[in-house]
C-alpha positions in Angstrom: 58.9 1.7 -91.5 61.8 -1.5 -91.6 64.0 0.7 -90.3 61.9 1.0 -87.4 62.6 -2.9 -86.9 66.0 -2.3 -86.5 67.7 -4.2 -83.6 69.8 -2.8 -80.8 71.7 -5.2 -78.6 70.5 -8.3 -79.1 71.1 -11.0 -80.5 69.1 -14.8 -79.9 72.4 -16.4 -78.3 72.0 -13.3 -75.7 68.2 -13.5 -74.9 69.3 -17.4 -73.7 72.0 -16.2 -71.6 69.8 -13.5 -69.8 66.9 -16.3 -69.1 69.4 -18.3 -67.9 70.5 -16.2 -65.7 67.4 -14.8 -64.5 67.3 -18.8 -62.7 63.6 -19.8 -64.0 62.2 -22.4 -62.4 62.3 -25.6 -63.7 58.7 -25.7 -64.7 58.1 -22.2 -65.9 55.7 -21.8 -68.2 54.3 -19.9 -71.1 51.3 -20.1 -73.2 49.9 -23.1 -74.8 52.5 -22.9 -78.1 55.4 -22.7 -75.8 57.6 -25.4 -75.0 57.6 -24.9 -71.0 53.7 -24.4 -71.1 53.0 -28.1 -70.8 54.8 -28.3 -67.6 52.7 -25.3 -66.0 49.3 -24.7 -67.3 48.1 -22.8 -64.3 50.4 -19.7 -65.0 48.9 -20.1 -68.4 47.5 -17.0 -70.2 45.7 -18.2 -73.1 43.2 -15.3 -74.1 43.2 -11.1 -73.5 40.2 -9.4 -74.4 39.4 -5.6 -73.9 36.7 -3.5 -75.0 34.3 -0.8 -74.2 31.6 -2.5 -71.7 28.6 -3.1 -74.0 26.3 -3.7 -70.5 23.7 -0.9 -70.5 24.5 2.0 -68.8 28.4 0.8 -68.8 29.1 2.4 -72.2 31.7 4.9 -70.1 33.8 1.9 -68.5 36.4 -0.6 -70.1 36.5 -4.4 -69.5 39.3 -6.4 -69.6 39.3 -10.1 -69.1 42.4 -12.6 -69.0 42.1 -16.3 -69.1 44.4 -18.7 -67.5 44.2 -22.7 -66.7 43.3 -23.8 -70.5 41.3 -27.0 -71.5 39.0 -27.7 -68.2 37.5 -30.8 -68.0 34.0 -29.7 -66.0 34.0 -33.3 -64.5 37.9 -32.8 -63.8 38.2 -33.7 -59.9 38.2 -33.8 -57.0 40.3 -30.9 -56.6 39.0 -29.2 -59.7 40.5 -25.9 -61.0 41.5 -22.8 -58.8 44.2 -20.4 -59.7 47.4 -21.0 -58.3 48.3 -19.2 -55.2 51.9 -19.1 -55.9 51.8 -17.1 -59.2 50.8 -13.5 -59.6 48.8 -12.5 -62.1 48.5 -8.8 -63.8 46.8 -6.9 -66.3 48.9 -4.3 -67.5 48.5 -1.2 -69.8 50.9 1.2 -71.4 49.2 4.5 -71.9 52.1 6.3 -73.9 53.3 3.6 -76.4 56.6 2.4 -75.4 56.0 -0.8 -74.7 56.4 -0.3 -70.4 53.4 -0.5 -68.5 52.0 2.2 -66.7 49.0 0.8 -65.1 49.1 -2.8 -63.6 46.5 -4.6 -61.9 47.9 -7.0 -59.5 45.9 -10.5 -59.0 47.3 -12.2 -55.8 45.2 -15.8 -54.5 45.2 -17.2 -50.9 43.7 -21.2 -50.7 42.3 -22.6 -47.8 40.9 -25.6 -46.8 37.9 -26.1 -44.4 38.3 -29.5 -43.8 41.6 -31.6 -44.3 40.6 -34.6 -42.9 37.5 -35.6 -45.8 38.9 -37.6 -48.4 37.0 -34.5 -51.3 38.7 -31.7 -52.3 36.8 -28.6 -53.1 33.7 -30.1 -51.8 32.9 -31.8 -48.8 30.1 -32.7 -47.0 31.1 -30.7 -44.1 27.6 -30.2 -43.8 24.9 -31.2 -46.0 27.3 -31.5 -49.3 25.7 -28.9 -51.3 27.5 -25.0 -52.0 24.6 -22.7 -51.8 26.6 -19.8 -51.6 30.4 -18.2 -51.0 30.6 -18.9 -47.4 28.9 -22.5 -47.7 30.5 -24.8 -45.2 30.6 -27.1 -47.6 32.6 -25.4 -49.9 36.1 -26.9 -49.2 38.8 -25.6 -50.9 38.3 -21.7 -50.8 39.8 -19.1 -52.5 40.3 -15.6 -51.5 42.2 -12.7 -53.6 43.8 -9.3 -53.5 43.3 -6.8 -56.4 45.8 -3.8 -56.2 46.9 -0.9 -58.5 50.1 0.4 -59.6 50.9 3.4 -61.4 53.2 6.4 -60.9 51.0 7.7 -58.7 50.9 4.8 -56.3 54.5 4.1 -55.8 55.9 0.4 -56.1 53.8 -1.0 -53.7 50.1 0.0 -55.1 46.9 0.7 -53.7 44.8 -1.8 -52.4 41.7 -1.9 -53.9 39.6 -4.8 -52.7 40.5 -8.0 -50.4 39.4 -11.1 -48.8 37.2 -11.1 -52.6 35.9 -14.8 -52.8 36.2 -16.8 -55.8 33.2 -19.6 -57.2 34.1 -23.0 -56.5 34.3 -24.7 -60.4 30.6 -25.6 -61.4 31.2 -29.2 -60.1 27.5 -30.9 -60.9 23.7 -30.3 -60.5 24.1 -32.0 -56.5 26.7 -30.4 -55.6 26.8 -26.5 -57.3 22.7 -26.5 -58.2 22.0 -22.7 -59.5 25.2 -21.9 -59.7 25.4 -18.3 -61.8 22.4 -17.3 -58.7 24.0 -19.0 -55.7 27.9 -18.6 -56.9 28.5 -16.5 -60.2 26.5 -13.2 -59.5 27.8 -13.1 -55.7 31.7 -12.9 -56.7 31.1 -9.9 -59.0 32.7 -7.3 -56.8 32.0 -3.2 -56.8 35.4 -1.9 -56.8 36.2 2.0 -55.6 35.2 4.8 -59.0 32.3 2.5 -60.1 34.4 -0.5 -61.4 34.0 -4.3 -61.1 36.2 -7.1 -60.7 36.0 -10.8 -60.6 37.7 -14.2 -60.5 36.5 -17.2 -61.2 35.8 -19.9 -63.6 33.7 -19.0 -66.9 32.6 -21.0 -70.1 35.7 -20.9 -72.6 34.4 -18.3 -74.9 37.3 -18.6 -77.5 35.9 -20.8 -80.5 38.5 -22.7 -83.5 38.8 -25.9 -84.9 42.3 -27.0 -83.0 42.4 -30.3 -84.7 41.9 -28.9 -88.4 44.7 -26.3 -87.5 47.6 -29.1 -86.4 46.6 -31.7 -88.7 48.1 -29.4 -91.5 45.7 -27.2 -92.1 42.8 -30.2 -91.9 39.6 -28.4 -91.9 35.9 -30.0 -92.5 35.1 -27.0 -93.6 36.3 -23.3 -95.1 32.8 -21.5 -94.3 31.7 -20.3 -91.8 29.9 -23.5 -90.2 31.3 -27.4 -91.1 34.0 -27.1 -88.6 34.5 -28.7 -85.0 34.9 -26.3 -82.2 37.8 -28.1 -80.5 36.9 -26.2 -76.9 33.3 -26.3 -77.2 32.0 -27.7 -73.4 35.8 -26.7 -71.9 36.0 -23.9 -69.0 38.9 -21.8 -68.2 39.6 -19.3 -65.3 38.8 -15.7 -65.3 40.2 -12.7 -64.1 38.3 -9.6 -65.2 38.0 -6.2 -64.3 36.1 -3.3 -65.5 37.5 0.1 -64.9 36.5 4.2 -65.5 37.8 5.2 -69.0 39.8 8.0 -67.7 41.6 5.8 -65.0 43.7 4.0 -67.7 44.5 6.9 -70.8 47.4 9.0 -70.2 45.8 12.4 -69.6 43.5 10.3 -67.0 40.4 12.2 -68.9 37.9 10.5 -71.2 39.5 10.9 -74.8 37.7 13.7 -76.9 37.8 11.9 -79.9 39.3 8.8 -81.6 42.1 10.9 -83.3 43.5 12.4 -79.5 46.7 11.7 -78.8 45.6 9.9 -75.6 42.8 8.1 -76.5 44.3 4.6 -77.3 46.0 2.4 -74.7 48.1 -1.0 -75.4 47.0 -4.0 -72.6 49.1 -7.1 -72.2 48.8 -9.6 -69.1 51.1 -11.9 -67.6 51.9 -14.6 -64.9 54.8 -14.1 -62.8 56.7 -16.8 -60.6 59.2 -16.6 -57.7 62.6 -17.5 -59.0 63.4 -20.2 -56.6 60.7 -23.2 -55.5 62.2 -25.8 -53.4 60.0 -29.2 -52.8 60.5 -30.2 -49.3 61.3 -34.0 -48.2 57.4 -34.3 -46.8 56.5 -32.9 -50.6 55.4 -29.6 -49.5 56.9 -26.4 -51.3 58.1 -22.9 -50.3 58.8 -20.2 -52.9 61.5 -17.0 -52.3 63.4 -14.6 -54.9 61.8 -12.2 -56.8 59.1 -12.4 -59.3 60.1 -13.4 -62.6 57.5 -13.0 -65.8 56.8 -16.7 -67.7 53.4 -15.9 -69.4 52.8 -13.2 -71.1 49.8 -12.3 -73.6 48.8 -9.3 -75.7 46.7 -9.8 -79.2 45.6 -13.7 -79.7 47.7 -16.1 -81.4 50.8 -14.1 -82.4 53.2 -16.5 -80.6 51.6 -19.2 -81.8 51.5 -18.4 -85.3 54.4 -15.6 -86.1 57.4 -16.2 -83.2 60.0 -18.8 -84.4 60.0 -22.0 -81.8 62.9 -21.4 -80.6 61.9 -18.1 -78.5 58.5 -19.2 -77.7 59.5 -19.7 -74.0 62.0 -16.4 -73.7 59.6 -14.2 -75.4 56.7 -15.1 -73.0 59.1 -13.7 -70.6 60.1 -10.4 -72.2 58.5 -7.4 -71.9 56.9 -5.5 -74.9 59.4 -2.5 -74.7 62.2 -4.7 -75.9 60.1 -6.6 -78.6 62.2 -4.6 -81.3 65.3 -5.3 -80.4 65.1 -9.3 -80.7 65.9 -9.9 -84.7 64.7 -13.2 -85.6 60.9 -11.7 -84.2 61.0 -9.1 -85.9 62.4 -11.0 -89.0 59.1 -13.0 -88.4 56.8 -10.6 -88.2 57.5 -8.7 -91.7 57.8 -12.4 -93.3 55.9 -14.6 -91.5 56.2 -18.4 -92.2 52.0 -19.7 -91.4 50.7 -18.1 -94.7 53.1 -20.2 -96.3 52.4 -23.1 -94.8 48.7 -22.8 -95.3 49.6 -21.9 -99.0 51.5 -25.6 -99.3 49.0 -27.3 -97.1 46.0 -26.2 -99.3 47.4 -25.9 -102.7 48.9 -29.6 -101.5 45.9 -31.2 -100.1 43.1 -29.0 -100.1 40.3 -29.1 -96.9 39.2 -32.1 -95.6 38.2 -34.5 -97.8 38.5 -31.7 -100.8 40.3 -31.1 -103.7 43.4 -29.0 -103.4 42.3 -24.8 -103.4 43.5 -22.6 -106.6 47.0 -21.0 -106.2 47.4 -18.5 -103.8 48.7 -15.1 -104.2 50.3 -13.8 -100.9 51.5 -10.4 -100.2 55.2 -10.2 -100.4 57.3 -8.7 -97.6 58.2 -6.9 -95.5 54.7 -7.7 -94.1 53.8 -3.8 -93.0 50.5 -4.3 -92.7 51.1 -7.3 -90.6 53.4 -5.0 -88.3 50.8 -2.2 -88.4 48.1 -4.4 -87.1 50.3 -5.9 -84.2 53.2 -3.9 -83.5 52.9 -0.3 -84.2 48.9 0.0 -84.4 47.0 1.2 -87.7 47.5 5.2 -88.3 44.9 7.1 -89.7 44.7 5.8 -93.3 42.1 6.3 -95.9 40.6 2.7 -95.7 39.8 2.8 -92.1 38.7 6.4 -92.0 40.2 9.7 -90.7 38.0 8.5 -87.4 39.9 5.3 -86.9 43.7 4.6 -85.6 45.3 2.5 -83.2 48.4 4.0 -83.0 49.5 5.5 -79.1 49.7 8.8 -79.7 51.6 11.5 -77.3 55.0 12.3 -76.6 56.0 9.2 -74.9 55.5 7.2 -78.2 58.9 5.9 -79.4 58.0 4.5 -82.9 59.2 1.2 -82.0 57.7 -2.0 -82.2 56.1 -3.4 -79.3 53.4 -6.3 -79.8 50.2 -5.4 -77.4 46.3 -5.7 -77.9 45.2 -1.9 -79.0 41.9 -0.4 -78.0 40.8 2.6 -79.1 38.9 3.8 -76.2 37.1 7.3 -77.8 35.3 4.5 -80.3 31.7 4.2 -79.5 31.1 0.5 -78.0 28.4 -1.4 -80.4 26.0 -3.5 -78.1 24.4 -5.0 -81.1 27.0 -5.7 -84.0 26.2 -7.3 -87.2 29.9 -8.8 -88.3 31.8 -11.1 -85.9 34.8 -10.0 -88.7 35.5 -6.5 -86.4 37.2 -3.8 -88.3 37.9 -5.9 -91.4 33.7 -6.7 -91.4 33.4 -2.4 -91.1 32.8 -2.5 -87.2 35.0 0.0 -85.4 34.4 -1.6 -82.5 35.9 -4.9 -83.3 39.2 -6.4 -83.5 42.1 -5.4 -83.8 41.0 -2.9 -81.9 40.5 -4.2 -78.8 39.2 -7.9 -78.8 34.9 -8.6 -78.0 34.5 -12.2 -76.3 32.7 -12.7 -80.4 34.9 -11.5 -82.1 36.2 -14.4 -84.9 39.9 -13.6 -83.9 41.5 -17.0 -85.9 39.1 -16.1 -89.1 40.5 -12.4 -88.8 43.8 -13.2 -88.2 44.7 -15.7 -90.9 43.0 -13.5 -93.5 45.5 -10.8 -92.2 48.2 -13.3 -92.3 46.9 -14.1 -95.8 46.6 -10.5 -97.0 42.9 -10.5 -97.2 42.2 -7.5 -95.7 41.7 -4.1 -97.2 44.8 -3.0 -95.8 46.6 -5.2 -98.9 43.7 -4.1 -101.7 45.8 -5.8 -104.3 45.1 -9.1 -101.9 41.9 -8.7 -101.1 40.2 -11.2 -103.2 39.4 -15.6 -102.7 40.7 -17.5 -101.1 42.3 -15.3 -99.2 39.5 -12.7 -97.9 37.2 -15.8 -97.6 39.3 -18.2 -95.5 37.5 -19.6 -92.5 37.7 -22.8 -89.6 34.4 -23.8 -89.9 33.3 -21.9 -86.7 32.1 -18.8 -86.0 30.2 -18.8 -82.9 30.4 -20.0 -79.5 27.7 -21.9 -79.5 26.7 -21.5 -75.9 26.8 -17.4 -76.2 27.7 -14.9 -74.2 26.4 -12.9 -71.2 25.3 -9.1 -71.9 27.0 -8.3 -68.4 29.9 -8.1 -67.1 32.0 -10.5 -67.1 30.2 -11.2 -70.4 31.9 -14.6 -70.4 29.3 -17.7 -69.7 28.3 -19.6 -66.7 31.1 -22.3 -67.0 30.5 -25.9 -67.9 28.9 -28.3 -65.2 30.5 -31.6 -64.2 28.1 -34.8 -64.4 26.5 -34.0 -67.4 26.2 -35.2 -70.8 28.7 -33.1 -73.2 27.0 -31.9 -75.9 29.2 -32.0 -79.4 28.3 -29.6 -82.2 29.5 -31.7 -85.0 29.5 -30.3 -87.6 29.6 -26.6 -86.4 26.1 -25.3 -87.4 26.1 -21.9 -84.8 26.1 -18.8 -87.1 26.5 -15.4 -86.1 25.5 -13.7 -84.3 
């Protein structure tokens, strides 16, 4: 399998040269670990999930949901949060496994304003000061968006396949957005053509870790499962999900005939694309030109933040998964990567918060294959997931190389009601890494990956490192059982409720 890593063509001084050529704009961004990201949240991708629907009678369809715009104050106005109408957004899948996509889902938004002469933003009281519904009056700033498909089939240009779709305004306060999943939420879920769904808008932030116990050196309250401090707990984010026929995204466009077919996974990535050229005008508006150049790109949770080197944060955001192999010092990171360490020292150093410092550790040496298994290749059929289990892209078009996407299985069974929030390595099929559920504990998974505590490693797969946890396990204001699954977001003007300690337990 390391031979699979092999490079071809490039080497890190060369991936700067190409970005510098490709003339990114001065604030281009990447995701929340990247250096540009700071400069350019709202082309932000901080979370993919996909997974077969678990909504009754949905059991047949796939969702996908991608999160942009991280860390939303609810009270944050007057303008308040709508996605950028200068960046296009995609969802994109690769149905033969090397690394290209060969479905996209194109996400364009158009903003306008009601009234320009009230001193509000996305509100107004243009008439009585309260959104009852999409077309209120009174909502302001409105936002309208174009989902299209691309695939060999439609040519370059796509098929349209809804427009003029309306976006919520954010949940700005009791006054001013009263009901707001009746009046606002429920309305902008959209019937798309074949029996899909689609919809933009802001949501709860689902994704649940203890952020300060991760950057103060490993600095958790707690190793359990509860103790901790979800860092995002009362935060909202932006939405963009759609829910789409199995047999529209495999490569034989059929339902799968069993987990083991050769087209019955898919890889899914999404990304944020800019123009290449922005110039601010002397009145301080702005017109874009050039073509679109990737800056955000996302596929399984976490790995830039926690396995690509610093330096290529910001260039690998911008490359697509088909060259992911031939970029050394990633790969070099992904057989040995450096946060396993680092927990090792922090722990062994200093122990949890307020604790005494953990027995030694004993991590897997490299090259890391499960690590690239899980990430970059997929998980063949092996004895320890079952001959009914891989997440490899099967087919012809597969060219055993490494490209990092999120992996569904989509002939898997979808589990409405699942026991484990640990996925795969909790004995749920269903779970992550294959795919990713809005539940699933993505940061406890992935660190005892990183660690070796799975049964991938057996030899591993003992404390501390098949026990390690943040403290949190739950997002402690749930989930919805439909589509998009993802909570009614956050309101403005009202109290924010901590949970500190963490005492939600799963499920």
């Amino acid at each position: 399998m390391k031979n699979q890593f092999k490079a071809i063509g490039k080497s890190l001084t060369g991936l700067a040269l190409i970005f510098t050529m490709a003339n990114l704009p001065a604030l281009a961004s990447s995701h929340a670990e990247a250096p540009l990201i700071s400069m350019d949240r709202y082309a932000d991708n901080t979370d993919v999930y996909a997974f077969r629907s678990t909504e009754a009678g949905r059991g047949g369809f796939i969702t996908i949901i991608s999160n942009f715009i991280p860390l939303q104050d609810p009270s944050g106005g007057p303008h308040f949060y709508r996605f950028d109408d200068t960046v296009l957004y995609e969802i994109k899948i690769d149905n033969t496994g090397d690394g290209l996509e060969d479905i996209t889902y194109q996400f364009q938004f158009t903003t306008d304003f009601a009234n320009t002469n009230t001193v509000l933003g996305m509100s107004a009281v243009n008439s009585d000061g309260v959104i009852s519904s999409l077309t209120d009056p009174d909502y302001n700033a409105r936002q309208t968006y174009t989902v299209r498909v691309v695939s060999s089939s439609t040519g370059r240009r796509g098929r349209l396949l809804g427009g003029g779709l309306r976006t919520p305004p954010s949940n700005i306060g009791p006054r001013v957005t009263p009901n707001y999943e009746t009046n606002l939420g429920l309305p902008a879920v959209y019937n798309l053509p074949g029996g899909g769904k689609v919809f933009a808008g802001q949501r709860d932030e689902g994704f649940f870790l203890d952020l300060g116990g991760v950057f103060d050196l490993i600095n958790y309250r707690s190793l359990s499962a509860t103790g901790g401090v979800d860092s995002l707990r009362t935060k909202n984010i932006s939405t963009i999900a759609i829910e789409v026929p199995i047999q529209d995204l495999t490569r034989t466009r059929v339902v799968p005939s069993s987990p083991t077919a050769p087209d019955a996974v898919i890889g899914i990535f999404s990304t944020a694309s800019r123009r290449t050229t922005r110039v601010i005008n002397a009145d301080n508006t702005r017109d874009t030109s050039g073509g679109w150049q990737q800056v955000s790109r996302l596929g399984s949770p976490l790995i830039n933040e926690v396995v690509v080197p610093l330096g290529l944060k910001d260039a690998f955001n911008a490359l697509s998964p088909s060259l992911d192999f031939t970029v050394t010092p990633v790969v070099q990171a992904v057989l040995d990567p450096e946060l396993p360490k680092l927990i090792e020292i922090a722990l062994e150093t200093y122990g949890p918060f307020g604790g005494p410092p953990l027995p030694n550790f004993n991590i897997p040496p490299p090259p890391r294959n499960d690590i690239a298994q899980i990430f970059v290749f997929g998980i063949p059929v092996n004895p320890i997931t079952g001959p009914n289990f891989t997440t490899v892209i099967g087919g012809p078009g597969n060219d055993g190389q490494a490209h990092e996407m999120l992996r569904l299985n989509t002939a898997i069974p979808p589990n409405p009601t699942p026991t484990t929030r640990f996925g795969v390595i909790g004995g749920d099929p269903a779970g992550f890494p294959n795919g990713r559920r809005v539940f699933d504990d993505v940061v406890d998974i992935e660190v005892r990956a990183l660690l070796g505590g799975t049964p991938l490693t057996p030899a591993f797969f003992v404390a501390p490192n098949n026990t390690f946890a943040d403290g949190v396990s739950v997002n402690f204001e749930g989930f919805l059982t439909r589509f998009p699954y993802l909570n009614t977001p956050n309101q403005g003007n009202q109290p924010r409720p901590l949970d500190f300690p963490s005492t939600g337990v799963f499920p």
